[in-house]
C-alpha positions in Angstrom: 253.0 -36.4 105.9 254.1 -35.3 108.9 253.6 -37.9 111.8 252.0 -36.9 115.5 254.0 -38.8 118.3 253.3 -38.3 121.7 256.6 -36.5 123.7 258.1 -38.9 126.5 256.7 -37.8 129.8 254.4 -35.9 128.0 256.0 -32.6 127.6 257.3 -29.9 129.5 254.2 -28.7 131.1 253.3 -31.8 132.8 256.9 -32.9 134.8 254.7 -33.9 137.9 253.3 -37.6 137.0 250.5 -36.8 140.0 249.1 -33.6 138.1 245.7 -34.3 136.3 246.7 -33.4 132.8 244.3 -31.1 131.1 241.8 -32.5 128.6 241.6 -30.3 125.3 238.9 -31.0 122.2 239.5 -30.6 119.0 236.8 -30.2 116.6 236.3 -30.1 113.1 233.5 -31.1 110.3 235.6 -33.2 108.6 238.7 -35.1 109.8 240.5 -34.1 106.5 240.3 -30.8 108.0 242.3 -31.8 111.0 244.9 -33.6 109.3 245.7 -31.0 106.9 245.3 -27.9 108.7 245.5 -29.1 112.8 248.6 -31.5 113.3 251.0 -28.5 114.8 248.1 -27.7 117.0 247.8 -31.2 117.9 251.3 -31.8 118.4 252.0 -28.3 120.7 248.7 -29.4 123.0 250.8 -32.9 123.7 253.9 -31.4 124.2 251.8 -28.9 127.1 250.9 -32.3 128.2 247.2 -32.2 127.7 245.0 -35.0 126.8 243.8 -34.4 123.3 240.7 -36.3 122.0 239.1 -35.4 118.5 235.8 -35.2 116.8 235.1 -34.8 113.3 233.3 -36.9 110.1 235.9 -39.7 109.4 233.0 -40.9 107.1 232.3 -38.7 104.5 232.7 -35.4 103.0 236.3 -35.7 103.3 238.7 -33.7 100.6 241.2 -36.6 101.2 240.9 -40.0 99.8 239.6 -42.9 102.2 242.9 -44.1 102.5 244.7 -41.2 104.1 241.7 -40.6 106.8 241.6 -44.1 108.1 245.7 -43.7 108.0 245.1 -40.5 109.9 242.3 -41.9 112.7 245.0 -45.0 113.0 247.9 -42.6 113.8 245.6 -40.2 116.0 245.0 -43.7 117.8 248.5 -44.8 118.4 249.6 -41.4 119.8 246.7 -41.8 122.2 244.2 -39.3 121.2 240.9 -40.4 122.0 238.7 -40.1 118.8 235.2 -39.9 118.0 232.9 -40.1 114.6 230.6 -36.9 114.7 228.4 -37.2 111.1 228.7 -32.9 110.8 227.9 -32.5 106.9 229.3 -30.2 104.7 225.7 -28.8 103.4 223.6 -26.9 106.0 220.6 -28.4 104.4 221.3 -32.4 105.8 219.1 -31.1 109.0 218.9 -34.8 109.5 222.6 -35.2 110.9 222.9 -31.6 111.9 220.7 -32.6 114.7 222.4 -36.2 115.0 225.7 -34.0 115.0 224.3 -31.4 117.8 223.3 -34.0 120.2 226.6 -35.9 119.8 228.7 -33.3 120.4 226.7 -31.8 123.4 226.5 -35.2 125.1 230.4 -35.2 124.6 230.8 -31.8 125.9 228.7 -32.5 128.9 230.5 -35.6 129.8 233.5 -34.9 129.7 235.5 -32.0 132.1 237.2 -30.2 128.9 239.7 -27.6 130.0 239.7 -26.0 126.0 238.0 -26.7 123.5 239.2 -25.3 120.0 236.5 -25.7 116.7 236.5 -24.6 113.6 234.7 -24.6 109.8 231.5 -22.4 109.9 228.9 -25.7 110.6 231.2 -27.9 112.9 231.9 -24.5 114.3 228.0 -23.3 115.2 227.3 -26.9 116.5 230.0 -27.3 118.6 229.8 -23.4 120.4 226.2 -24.6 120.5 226.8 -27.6 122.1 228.6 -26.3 124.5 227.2 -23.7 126.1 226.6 -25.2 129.3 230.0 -26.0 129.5 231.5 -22.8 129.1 229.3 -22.3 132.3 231.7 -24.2 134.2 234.5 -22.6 132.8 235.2 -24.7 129.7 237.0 -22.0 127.8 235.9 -22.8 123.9 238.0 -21.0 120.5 237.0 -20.9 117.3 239.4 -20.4 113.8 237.4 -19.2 110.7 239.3 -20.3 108.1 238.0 -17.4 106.1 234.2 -16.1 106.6 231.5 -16.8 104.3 231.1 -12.6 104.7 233.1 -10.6 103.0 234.1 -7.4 100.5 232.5 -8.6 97.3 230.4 -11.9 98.5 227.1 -12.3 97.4 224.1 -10.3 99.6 222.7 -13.9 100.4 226.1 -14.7 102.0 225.6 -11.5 104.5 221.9 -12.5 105.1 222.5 -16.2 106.4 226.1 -16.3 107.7 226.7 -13.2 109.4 224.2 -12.5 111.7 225.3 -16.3 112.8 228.5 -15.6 113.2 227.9 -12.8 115.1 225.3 -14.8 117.8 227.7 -17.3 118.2 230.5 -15.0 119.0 228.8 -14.1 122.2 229.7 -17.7 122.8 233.3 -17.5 121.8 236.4 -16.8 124.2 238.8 -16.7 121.8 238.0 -16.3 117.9 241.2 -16.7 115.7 241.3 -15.0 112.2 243.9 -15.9 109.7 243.4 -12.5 107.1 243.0 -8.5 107.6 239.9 -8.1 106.2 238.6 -11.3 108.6 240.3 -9.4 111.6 239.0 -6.0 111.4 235.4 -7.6 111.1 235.9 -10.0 114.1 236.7 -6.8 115.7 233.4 -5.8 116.1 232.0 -9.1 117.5 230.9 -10.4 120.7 234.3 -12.8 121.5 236.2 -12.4 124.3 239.5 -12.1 122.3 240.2 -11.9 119.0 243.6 -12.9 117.5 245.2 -12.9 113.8 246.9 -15.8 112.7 248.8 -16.1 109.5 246.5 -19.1 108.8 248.7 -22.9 109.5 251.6 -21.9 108.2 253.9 -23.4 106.0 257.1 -25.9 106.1 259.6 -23.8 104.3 262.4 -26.6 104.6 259.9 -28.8 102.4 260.5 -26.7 99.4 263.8 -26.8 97.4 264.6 -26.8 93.9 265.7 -30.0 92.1 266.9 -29.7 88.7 267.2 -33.8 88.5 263.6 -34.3 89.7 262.3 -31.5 87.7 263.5 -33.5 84.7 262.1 -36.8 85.8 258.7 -35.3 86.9 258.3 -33.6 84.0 259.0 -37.0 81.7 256.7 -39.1 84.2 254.1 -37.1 83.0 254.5 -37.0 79.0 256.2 -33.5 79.0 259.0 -31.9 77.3 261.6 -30.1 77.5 260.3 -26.5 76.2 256.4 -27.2 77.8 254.7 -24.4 80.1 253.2 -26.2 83.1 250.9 -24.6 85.0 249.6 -26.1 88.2 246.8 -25.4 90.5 246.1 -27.7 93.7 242.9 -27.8 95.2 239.5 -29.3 95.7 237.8 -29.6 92.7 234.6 -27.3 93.1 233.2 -23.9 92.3 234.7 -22.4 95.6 238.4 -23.5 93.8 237.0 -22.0 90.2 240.0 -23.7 88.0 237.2 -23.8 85.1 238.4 -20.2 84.3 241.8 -21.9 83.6 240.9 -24.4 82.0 239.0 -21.7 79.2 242.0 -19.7 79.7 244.4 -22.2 78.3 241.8 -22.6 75.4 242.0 -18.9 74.5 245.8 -18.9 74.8 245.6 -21.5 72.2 249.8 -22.1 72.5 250.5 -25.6 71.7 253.1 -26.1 74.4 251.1 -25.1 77.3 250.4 -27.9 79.9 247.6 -27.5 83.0 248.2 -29.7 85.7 245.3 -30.0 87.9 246.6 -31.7 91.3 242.6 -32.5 93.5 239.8 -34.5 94.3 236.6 -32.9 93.7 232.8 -33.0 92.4 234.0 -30.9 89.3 236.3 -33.7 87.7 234.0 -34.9 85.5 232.6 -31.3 84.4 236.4 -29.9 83.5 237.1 -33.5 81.4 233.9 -32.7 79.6 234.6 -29.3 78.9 238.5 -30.0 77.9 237.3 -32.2 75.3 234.7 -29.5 74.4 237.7 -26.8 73.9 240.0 -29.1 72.4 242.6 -29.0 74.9 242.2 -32.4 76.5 245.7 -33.1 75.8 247.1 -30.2 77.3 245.0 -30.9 80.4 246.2 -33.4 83.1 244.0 -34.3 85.9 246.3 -35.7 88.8 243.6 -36.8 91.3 245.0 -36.5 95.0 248.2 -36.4 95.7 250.4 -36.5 99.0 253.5 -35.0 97.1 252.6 -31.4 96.4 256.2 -29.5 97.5 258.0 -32.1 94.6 255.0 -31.7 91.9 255.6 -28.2 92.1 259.2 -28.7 90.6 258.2 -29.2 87.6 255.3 -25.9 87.4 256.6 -23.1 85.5 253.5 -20.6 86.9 251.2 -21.6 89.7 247.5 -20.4 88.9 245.0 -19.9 91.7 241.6 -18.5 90.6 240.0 -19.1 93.7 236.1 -17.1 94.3 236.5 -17.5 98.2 239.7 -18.0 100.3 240.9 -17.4 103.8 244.4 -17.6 103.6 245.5 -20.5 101.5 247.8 -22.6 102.3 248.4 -23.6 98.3 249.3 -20.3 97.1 251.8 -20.6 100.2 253.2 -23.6 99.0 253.9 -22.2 95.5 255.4 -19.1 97.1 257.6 -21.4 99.3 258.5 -23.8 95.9 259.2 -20.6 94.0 256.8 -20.7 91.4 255.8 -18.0 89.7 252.2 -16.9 90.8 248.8 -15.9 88.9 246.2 -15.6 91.2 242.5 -14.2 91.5 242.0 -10.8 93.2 240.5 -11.8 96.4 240.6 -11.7 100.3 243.1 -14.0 101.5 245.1 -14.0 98.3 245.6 -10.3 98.8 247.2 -10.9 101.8 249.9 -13.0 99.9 250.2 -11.3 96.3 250.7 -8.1 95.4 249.8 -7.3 92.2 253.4 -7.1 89.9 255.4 -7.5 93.2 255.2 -11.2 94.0 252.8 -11.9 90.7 249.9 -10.8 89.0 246.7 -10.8 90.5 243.1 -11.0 88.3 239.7 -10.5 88.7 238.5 -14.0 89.5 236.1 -14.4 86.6 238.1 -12.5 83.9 238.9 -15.4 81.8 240.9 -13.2 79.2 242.7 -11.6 82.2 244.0 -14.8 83.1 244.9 -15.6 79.7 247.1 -12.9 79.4 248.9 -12.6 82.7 249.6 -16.6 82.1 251.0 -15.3 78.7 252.5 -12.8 79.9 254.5 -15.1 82.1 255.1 -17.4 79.3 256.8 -14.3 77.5 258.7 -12.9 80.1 260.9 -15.4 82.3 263.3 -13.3 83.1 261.2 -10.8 84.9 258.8 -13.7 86.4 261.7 -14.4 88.3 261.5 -11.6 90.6 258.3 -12.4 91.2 259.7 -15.9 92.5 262.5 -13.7 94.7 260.2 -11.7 96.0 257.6 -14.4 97.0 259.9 -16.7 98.7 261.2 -13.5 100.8 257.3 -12.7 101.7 255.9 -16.5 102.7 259.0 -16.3 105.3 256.5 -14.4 107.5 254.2 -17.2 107.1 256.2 -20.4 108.3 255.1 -23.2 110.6 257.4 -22.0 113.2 256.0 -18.4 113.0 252.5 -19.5 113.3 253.2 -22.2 116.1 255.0 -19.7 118.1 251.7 -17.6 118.2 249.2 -20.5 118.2 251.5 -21.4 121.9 250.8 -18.1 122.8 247.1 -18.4 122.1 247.2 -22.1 123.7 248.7 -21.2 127.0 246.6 -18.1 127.7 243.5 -20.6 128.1 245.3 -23.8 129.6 247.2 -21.5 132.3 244.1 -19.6 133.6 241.9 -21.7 136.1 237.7 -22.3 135.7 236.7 -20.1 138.2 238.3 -17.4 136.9 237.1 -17.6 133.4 234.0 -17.9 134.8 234.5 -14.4 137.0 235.3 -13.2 133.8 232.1 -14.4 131.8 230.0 -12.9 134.4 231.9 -9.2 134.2 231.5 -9.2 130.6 228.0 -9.7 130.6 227.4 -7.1 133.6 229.3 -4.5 131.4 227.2 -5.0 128.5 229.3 -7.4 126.3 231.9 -4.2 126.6 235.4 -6.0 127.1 237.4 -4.5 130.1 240.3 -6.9 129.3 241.9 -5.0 125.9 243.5 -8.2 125.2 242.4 -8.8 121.5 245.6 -9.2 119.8 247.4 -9.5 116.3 250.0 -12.4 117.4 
């Protein structure tokens, strides 16, 4: 875990000790999301110098355990980031603290002279651009990262009915809305924002992932394995979204002995995929890992990294594997497309096609050799997708909104809606 310090003096953009620094909001449902998927963004908005504060669930509905969020709030404390306990659910239908989480964050936003404030997941998203709508009055610039839209090529007709016509509202409240996938982009496209931007999602830590022949070994007898087992591995939440029940029947119709599934998660599912390993037999060849803080070693030991994922954005997992050098099987959607090619950096299935699955993991099994220019050519197309990539363009993004004074984001508010909602500003960008 990588740990947010605050820079001496902080940072470059604030070398006058008389200059008010900037105050910058970060917002999130759940503070899991911010510790996972926001501590560059943190960590660039104190190098600019800005006074960060932070608002999120630190309560529940967290993918982490309790541990690591109070860990997380402790170190968000030390560096001197204000922070602030906002009950946004995870479930549109607890109306009961949507409203708690609406009036909470618009007192915040009210009270406080925000300079930027960046939000993101689709109901600590809405609340928050809601919330602050006054505020962008007085030039409070706001941003907005969907970490992959509810809405998209293949999603069910409900999923177009309730999420998109709100996504497209609230872009009218939106300065700057970040998208981290093609498909994502060319929708935003057509939205109300002020600027939209592509992303490559958080990026990942290349340096982080090495192979280690000694730790393989050890890792793999930790866990009861042998010498000649297939391991495959999946990380993620436990849920419906993650699908890793195909695998799981997968495995079963494979029906190889040998074959290990490592599932490394927390999630409502656990029980479900016990139950049903027991059912197919396999509960021996099925190892539940809970969570884990160790991911880049645990994937030393995989010998195919499956993904069967229904929904994605642009997932940071598959990224990691990529990085580890893990040969890939992976469901056939938006997000993972933008990763995997199918029989160029792995094999890509439909995301319910059990006996698809079963066969490109075979497949795999049977063909090490030629899995491993699927590793090569991986690890060569994830190099587009490091930290240092995605931090040089989140900067970018930072900067435009921290460097450009009230009153004239304002001006520009006000020539936007006198030409129609028609942007004269062209300055929409893939960073």
């Amino acid at each position: 875990m990588n740990i947010i310090t605050r820079p001496d003096a902080y940072g470059r953009a604030h070398s006058d000790k008389h200059e008010e620094r900037k105050k910058v909001l970060l917002i999130a449902s759940v503070a899991s999301m911010l510790d996972l998927f926001n501590r560059e963004n943190i960590r660039i908005l104190l190098e600019y110098g800005c006074q960060v504060e932070v608002a999120a669930n630190f309560s529940f509905g967290n993918i982490t355990n309790t541990q690591r969020v109070e860990t997380f709030r402790k170190e968000l404390l030390h560096a001197g980031i204000s922070v602030y306990d906002i009950p946004i659910p995870r479930r549109a239908a607890d109306l009961s603290n949507i409203v708690r989480s609406y009036r909470m964050l618009k007192k915040l936003c009210e009270n406080n002279s925000y300079q930027l404030i960046h939000t993101q997941s689709p109901i600590g998203g809405a609340l928050s651009r809601l919330a602050a709508k006054n505020t962008r009055k007085k030039g409070t610039a706001v941003i907005y990262t969907a970490h992959g839209f509810h809405f998209y090529k293949g999603a069910p007709l409900i999923n177009w009915l309730l999420f998109y016509p709100v996504e497209w509202y609230l872009s009218a409240y939106t300065d700057g809305l970040i998208t981290i996938n093609a498909e994502d982009y060319r929708r935003a496209e057509l939205f109300c924002a002020g600027r939209v931007y592509r992303v490559p999602g958080i990026g990942v830590q290349l340096s982080d992932f090495y192979p280690d022949v000694n730790s393989r070994k050890k890792l793999r007898r930790k866990f009861g394995f042998g010498e000649h087992d297939f391991v495959v591995m999946s990380v993620g939440q436990l849920s419906e979204r993650k699908n890793q029940e195909v695998i799981i029947r997968a495995i079963a119709k494979l029906n190889r002995k040998n074959i290990r599934y490592v599932i490394v998660g927390l999630g409502e599912k656990e029980r479900m995929y016990r139950k049903l390993s027991v059912r197919l037999g396999i509960e021996r060849n099925v190892c539940l890992t809970g969570y884990r803080d160790d991911v880049a070693k645990l994937l030393q030991m995989a010998d195919c990294f499956a993904f069967p994922s229904l929904q994605e954005g642009l997932p940071v997992a598959l990224m990691e594997a990529m990085a580890a050098g893990v040969p890939i099987v992976c469901s056939r959607i938006r997000g993972n497309r933008d990763l995997i090619r199918n029989k160029k950096e792995g094999r890509t299935v439909q995301a319910d096609d059990v006996q698809g699955f079963a066969e490109a993991i075979g497949w795999m099994m049977d063909h090490p050799n030629l899995a491993e220019a699927y590793k090569r050519a991986a690890k060569k197309r994830v190099e587009a997708y490091a930290t240092e990539q995605v931090n040089k363009k989140m900067r970018r993004i930072y900067t435009q909104y921290l460097q450009t004074e009230a009153d004239e984001r304002i001006n520009r508010k006000q020539l936007w809606r006198n030409t129609s909602g028609k942007s004269t500003d062209n300055s929409g960008a893939i960073l």
